[in-house]
N, C-alpha and C positions, 0 to 999 in steps of 0.2 A: 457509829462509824464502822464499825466491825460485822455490816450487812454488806452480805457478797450480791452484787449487783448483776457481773456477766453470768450468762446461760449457756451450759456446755462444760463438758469437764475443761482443766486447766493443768497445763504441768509446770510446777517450780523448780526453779536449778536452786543447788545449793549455795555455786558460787555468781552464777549471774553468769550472763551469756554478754560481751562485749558489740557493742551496737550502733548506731549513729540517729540521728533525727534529724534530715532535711528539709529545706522550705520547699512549697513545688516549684517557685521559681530560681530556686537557686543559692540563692543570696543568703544564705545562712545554712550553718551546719553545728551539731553540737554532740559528742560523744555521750553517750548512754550506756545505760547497763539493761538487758532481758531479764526482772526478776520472775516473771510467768508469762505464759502464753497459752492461749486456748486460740479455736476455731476463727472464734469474732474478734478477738482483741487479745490486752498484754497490758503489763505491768511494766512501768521503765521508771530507773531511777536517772536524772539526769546531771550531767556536769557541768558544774556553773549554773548561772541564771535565766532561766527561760523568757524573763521582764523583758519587754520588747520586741519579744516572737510570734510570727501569725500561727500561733498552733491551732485555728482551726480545720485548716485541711496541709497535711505535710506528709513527709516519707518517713519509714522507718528501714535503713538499710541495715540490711544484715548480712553483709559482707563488705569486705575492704574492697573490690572493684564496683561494686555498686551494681550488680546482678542480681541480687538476691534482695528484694524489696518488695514491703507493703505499704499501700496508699492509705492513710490512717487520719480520721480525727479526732480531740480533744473530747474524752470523756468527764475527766475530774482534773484537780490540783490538788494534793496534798503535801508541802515544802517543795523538796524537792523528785518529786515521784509524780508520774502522769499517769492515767488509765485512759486508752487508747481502744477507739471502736475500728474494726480493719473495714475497708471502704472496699467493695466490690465495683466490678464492672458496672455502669448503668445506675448505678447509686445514687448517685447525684440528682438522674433523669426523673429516677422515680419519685425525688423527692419535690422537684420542682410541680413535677405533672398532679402532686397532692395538693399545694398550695393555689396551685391554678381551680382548681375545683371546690372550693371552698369559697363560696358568694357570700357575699355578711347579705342579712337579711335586714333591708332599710325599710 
């Protein structure tokens, strides 16, 4: 468990950085904490129960007006702490246009 998975350096706060984790559509939100953050991704511990959240594709706000945000999915679970890949522009497209190319050989 103690095998560091992201690529890139990362910086850790001492006390945690105050944060949120939105659904894309809305309907749920849930305060967090930034225990790291690199390039690709971050470390969040979260408040309350994530059971019954689509955390496959959500936001990570990082600020109280909701300006400062990353598009992020669901890397791990461990209790209560998630590890988060950050979703660039066109991310999505790419991964679709990989799937499509991929014929099963009958």
């Amino acid at each position: 468990m103690g095998t560091e998975r992201r690529k890139g350096d990362r910086v850790t706060f001492e006390r945690g950085i105050a944060a949120h984790i939105m659904g894309i559509d809305g309907t749920w939100r849930r305060d967090c904490t930034m225990e790291d953050v690199s390039e690709s991704g971050a470390k969040l511990t979260i408040d309350g129960s994530v059971e019954g959240l689509h955390l496959k594709e959500f936001f990570l706000l990082l600020s109280s007006t909701g300006l400062a945000y990353r598009r992020c999915e669901l890397a791990w679970v461990n209790g209560d702490q998630i590890g988060v890949n950050f979703l660039k522009q066109g991310d999505k497209k790419k991964k679709t246009a990989r799937r499509g190319t991929q014929a099963a050989d009958v």
